[in-house]
KEDREN-947346 format. One line per 10 residues: number of its first residue (from 1); their letters; for each residue x, y, z of C-alpha. Coordinates in Angstrom, 3 decimals, m for minus. Example, Ala and Ser with C-alpha at 12.3 -4.5 7.8 and 13.67 -1.06 7.14 Angstrom:
% residues 2
1) as) 12.300:m4.500:7.800; 13.670:m1.060:7.140 $
% end
This chain:
% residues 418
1) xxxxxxxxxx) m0.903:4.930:20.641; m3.878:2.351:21.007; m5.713:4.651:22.051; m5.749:6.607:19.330; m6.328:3.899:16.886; m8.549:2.873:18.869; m10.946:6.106:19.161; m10.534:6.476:15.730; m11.831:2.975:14.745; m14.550:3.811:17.386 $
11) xxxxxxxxxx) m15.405:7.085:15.281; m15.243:6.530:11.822; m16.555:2.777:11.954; m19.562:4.326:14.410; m19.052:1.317:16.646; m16.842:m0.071:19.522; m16.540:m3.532:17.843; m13.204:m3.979:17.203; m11.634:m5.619:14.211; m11.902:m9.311:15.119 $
21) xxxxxxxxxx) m9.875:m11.993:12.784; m10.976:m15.909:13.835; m9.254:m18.765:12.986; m11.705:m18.907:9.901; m11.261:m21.202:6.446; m13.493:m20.873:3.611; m13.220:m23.122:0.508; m14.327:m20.900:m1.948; m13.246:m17.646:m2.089; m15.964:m15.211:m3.956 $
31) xxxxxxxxxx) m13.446:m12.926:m5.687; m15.463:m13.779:m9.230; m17.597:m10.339:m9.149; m14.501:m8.349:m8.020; m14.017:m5.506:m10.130; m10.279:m4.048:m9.836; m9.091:m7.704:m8.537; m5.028:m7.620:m8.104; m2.926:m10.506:m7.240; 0.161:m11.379:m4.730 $
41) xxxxxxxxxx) 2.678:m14.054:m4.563; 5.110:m14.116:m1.845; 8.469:m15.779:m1.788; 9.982:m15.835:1.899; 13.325:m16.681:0.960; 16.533:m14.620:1.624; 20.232:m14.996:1.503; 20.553:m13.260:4.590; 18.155:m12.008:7.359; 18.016:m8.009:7.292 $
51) xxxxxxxxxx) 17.323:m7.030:11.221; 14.812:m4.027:10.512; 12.645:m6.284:7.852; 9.273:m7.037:9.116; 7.886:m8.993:6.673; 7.819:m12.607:6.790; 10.675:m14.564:5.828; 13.318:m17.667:6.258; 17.197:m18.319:5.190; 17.378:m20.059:1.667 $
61) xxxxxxxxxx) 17.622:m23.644:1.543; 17.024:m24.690:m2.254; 15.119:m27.999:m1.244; 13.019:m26.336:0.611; 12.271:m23.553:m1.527; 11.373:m25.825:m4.032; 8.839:m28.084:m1.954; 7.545:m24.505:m1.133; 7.034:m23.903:m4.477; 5.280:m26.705:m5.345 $
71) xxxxxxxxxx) 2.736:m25.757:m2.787; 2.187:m22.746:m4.495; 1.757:m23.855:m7.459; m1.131:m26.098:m5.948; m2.465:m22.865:m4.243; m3.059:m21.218:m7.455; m4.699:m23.533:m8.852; m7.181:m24.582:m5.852; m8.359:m21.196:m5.946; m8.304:m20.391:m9.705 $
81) xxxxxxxxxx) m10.314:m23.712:m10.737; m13.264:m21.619:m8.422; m14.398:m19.624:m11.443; m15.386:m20.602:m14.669; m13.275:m19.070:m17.826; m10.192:m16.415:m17.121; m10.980:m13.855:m14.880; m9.658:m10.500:m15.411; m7.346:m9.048:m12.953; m5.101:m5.520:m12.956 $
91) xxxxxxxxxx) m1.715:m6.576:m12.263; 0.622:m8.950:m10.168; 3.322:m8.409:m8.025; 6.136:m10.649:m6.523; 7.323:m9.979:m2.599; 9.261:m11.606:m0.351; 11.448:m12.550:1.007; 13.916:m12.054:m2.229; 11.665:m13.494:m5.178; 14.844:m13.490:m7.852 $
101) xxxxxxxxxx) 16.209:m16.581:m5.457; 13.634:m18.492:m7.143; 13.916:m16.781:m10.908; 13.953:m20.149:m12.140; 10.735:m21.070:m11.364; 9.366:m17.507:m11.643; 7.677:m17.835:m15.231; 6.425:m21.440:m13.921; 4.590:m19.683:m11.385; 2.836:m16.773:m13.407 $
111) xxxxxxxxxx) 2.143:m19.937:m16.146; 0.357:m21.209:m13.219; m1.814:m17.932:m13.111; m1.770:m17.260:m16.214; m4.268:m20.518:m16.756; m6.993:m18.935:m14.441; m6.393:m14.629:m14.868; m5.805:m12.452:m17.518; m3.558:m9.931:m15.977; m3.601:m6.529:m17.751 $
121) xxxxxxxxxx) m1.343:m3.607:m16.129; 2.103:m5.580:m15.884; 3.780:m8.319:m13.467; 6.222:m6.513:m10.783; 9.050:m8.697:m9.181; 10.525:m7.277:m5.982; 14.816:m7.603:m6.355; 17.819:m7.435:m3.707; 20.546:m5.187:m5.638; 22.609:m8.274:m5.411 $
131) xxxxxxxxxx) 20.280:m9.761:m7.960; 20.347:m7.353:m10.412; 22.528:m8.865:m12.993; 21.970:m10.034:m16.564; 21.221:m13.208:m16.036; 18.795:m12.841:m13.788; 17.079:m9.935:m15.492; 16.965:m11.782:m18.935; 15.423:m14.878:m16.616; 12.806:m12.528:m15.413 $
141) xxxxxxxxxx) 12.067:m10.653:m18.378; 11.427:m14.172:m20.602; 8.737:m15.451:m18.050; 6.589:m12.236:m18.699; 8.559:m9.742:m15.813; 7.369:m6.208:m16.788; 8.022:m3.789:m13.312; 11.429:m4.161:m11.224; 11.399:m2.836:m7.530; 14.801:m2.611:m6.416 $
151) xxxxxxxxxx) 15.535:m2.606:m2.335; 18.265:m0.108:m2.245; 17.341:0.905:1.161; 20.708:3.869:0.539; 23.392:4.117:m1.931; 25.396:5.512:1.421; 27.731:2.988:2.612; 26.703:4.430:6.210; 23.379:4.499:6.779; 23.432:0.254:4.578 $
161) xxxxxxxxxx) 26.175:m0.029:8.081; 23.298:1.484:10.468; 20.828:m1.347:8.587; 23.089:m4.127:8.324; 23.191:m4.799:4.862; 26.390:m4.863:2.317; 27.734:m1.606:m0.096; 25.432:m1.267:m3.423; 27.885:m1.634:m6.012; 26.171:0.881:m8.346 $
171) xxxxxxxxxx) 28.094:0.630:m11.760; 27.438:m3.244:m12.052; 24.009:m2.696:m11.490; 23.479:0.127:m13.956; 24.707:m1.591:m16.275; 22.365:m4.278:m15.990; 19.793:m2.122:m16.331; 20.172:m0.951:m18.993; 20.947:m4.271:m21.146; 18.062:m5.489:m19.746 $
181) xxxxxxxxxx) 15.070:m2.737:m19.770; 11.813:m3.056:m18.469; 8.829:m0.998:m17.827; 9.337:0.276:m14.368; 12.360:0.258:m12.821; 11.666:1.019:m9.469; 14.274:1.746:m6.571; 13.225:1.653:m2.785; 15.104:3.676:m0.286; 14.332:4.236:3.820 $
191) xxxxxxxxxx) 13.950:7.654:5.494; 14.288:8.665:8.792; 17.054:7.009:9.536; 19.268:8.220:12.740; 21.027:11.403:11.586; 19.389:11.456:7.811; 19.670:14.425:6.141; 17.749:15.859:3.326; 21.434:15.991:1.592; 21.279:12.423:2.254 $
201) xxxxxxxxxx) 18.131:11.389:0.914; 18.768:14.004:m1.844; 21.607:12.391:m3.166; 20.066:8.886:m3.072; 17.002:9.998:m5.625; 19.537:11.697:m7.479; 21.731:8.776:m7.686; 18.613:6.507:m8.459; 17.257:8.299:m11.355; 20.489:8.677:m12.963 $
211) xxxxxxxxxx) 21.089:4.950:m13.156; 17.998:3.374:m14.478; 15.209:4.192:m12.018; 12.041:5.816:m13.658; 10.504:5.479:m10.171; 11.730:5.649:m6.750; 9.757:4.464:m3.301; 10.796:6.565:m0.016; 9.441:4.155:2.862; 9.961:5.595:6.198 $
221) xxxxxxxxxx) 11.584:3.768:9.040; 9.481:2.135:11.114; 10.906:0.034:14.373; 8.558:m2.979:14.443; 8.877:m4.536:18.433; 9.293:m8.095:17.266; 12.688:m6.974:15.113; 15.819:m7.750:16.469; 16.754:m4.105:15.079; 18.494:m1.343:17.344 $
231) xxxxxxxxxx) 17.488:1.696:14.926; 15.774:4.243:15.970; 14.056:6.783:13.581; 14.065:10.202:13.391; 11.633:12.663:15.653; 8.357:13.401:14.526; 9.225:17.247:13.870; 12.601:15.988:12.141; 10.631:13.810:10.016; 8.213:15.822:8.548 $
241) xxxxxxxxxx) 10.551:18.316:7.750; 12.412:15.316:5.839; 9.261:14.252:3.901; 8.037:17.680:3.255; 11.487:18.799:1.629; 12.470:15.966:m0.603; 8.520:15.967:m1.555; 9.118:19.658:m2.763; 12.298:19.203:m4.263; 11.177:16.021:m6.205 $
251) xxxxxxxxxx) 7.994:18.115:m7.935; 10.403:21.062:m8.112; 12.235:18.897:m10.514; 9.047:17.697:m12.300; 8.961:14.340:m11.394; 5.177:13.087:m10.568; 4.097:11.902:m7.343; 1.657:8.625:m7.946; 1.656:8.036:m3.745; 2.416:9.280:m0.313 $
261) xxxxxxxxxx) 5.709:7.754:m0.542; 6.607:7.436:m4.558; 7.676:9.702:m7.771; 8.492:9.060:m10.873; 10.238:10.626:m13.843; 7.278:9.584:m16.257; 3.455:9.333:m15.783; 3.555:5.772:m17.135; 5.974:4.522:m14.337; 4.126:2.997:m11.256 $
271) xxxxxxxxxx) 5.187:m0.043:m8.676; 2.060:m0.361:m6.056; 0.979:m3.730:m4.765; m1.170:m1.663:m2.576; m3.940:0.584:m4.406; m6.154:m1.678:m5.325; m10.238:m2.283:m4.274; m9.515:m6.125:m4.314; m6.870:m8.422:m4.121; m5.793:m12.389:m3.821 $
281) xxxxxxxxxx) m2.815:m13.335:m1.973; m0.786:m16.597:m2.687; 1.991:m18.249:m0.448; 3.181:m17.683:3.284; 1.674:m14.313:4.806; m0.035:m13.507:1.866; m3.267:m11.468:2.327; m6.299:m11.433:0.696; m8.981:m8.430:0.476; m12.585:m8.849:m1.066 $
291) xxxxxxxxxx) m15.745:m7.172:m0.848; m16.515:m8.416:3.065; m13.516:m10.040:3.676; m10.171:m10.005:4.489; m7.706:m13.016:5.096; m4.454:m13.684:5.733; m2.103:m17.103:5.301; 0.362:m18.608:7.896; 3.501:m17.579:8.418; 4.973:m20.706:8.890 $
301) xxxxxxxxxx) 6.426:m21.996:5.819; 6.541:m25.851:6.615; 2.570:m25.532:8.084; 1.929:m23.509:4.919; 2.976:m26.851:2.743; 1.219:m29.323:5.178; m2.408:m27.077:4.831; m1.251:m27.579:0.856; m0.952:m31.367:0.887; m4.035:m31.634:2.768 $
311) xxxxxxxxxx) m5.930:m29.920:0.133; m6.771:m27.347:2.139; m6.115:m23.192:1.911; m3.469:m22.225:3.770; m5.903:m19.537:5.426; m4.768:m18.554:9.091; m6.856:m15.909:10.035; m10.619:m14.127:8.927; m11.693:m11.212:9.220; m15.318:m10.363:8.307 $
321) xxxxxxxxxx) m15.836:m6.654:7.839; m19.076:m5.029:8.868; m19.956:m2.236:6.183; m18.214:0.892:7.861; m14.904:m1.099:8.421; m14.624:m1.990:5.022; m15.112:1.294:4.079; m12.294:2.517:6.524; m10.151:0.168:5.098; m11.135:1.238:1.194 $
331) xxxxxxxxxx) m10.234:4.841:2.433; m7.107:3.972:4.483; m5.047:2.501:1.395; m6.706:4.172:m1.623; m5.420:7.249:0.326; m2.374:5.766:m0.007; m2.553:7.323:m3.555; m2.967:10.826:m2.286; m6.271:11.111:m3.537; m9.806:9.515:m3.476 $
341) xxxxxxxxxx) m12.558:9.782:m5.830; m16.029:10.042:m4.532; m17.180:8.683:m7.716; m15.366:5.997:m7.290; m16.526:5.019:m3.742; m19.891:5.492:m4.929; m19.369:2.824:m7.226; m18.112:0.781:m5.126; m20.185:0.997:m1.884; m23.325:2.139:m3.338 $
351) xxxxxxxxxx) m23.858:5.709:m1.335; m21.954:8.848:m1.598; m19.029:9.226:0.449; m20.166:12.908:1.526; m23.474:11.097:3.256; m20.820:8.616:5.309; m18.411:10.921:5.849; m19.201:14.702:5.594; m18.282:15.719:8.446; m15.179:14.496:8.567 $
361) xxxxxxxxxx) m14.172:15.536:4.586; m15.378:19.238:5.778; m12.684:18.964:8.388; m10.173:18.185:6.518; m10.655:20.508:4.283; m10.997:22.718:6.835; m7.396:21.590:8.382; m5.845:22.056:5.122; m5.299:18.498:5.331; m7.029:18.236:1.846 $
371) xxxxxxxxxx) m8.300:20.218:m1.068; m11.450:19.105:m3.281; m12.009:19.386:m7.066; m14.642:17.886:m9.203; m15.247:15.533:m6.460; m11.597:14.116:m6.033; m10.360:14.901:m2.150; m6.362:15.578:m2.868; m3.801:15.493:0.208; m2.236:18.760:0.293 $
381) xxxxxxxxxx) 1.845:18.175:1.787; 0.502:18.704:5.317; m2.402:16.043:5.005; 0.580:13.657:3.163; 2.615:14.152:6.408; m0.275:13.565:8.808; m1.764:10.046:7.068; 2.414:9.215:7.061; 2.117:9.675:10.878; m1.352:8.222:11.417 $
391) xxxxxxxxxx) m0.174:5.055:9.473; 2.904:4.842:12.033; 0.202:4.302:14.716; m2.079:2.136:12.276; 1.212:0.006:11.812; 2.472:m0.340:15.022; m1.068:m0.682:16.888; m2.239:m3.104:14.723; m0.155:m4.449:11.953; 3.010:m4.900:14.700 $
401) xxxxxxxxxx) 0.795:m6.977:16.894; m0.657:m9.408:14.430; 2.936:m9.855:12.697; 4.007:m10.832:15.458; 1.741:m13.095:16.641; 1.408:m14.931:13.661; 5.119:m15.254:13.524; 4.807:m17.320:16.487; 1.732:m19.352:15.761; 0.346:m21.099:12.618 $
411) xxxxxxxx) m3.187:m20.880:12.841; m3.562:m18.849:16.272; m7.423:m18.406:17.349; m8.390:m15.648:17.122; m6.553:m11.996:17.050; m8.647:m9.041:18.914; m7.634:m5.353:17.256; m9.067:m2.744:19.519 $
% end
């Protein structure tokens, strides 16, 4: 598995040096001439810990949430005062962690942001289905709440057993939905799941779009080594033929496909915190992407506060790319999408992305991994399957290591990814 990443890093960056993130802190962050410039607030809290989640999070404890929030509220604003004016930015999106625990303070927060960006495509707010109610919905959709993504995970009371988590009541939750409309209405669901079915997965789309989704997510399972989890996914063969037949049947039915892993029922409809050239990241675990840099915070909530009171970022770790890494990384996640736009990396590098990478876009094509038009590379179902795959190794070669490092150390020294 490292080896492969590894050999690919090798070839496409046209160097051995690895990625290298040092315990690095910059005071000013130079996100001003970022074009395309998202943002990210995280919100570790949850009612209960899921086993299979990877993502960095801590049980609820109101007093602390609060303190935490505080902190971020001080974040934003240490890096916003950096620019003169409001600088524009695409969108914002809420993680966690369950952000609705903290739908009180939710519109305080985007206030917050609101005094140094001038968001433009939408605020998204990640939800447990427990927290889809009225209330909580109207609470949202006052502070400025435009996209909804919705864990579900399965409507099927047996593979929710497999993962741990409780029964979605579905009727309750419809209903909320539709008293309370917004935008995008997003529902997340896993695949690959031991035993999973295409019936299975079928039925859970189904289910989704006929009570209020105009978007649905299909993530696949992924067994992270520092979970406590005892799932196991499906076989690579058994997986692809998953992916590859609820793909068909989900543009069979006319729905559109805006990323490897999402659909919706209407062009309009999109939930991605990930497609963007540039982003900032606020709170615990938060990551940040600019032009030659990319950061990430600490995990640790109650070191996250301290670095706050000090007046310091919370920064743990630095990255700084050389030229062909960042353009690895620009290719790895705008792929994401499906597509990529030469045009677009033109613009954004400076040199056509046939003169870095011809070779390897030939290929492809070549492979049937992609098809070309007008200068847009499109992933045909077999190159969709494939990136899934590669990303499996991308995720557990890299991202699985530093997770779970930095869920063990603040401000570790320095994190080697060969």
């Amino acid at each position: 598995m490292s080896i492969l990443t590894s050999l690919t890093r090798m070839w496409l960056t046209r160097s051995p040096k690895p990625f290298l993130f040092r315990n690095e802190y910059d005071r000013e962050l130079p996100f001003g001439s970022c074009e395309n410039l998202g943002l990210y607030v995280h919100i570790p809290f949850c009612r209960r810990i899921c086993a299979f989640c990877p993502y960095c999070k801590v049980p609820f404890d109101a007093s602390l949430c609060d303190r935490y929030i505080d902190a971020l509220l001080e974040e934003i604003h240490m890096v916003g005062v950096q620019q003169p004016g409001k600088k524009t930015v695409t969108s914002l999106y809420f993680g966690g962690g369950t952000p609705a625990l903290a739908a009180d303070r939710i519109g305080e927060i985007i206030d917050a942001l609101s005094d140094h960006f001038a968001i433009t495509e939408g605020i998204g707010v990640e939800l447990h289905p427990e927290n889809v109610t009225v209330p909580v919905l109207r609470t949202l959709k006052a502070a400025g709440v435009t996209k909804l993504s919705i864990g579900i995970q399965s409507f099927q009371d047996k593979y929710q057993k497999i993962l741990g988590r409780s029964p979605v009541d579905v009727g309750p939750l419809a209903a909320a939905l539709r008293e309370v409309p917004f935008e995008t209405v997003s529902m997340d669901f896993i695949f690959a799941l031991p035993g999973q079915t295409f019936e299975d997965l079928r039925a859970d789309v189904d289910m989704a779009f006929a009570n209020g989704a105009n978007h649905v997510a299909i993530y696949p399972f992924i067994d992270f080594t520092f979970t406590s989890s005892k799932v196991k996914a499906l076989g690579k063969q058994e997986k692809r033929a998953l992916l590859d037949r609820i793909t068909r049947y989900l543009l069979e039915k006319g729905y559109y496909r805006s990323s490897i892993w999402t659909f919706s029922s209407v062009r309009e409809a999109k939930y991605s915190s990930m497609t963007r050239d540039n982003f900032l990241g606020f709170g615990c675990s938060a990551t940040t992407l600019l032009r030659d840099q990319f950061k990430i915070n600490t995990f640790d909530v109650e070191e996250y506060i301290r670095r706050i009171g000090a007046g310091e970022l919370p920064t743990s770790l630095t990255l700084r790319f050389t030229r062909r890494q960042r353009m690895v990384y620009y290719l790895f996640w705008t792929a994401y999408s499906t597509k990529v736009d030469s045009r677009e990396f033109e613009r954004f590098f400076g040199v056509p992305l046939k003169r870095m990478y011809g070779f390897e876009l030939s290929l492809a094509k070549a492979l049937g991994i992609v098809t070309e038009e007008d200068g847009v590379y499109a992933m045909t179902l077999k190159g969709a399957f494939y990136y899934h795959h590669y990303e499996n190794y991308y995720t557990l070669a890299y991202i699985d290591k530093m997770w779970g490092i930095l869920r063990k150390e603040a401000f570790p020294k320095k994190i080697v990814l060969k």
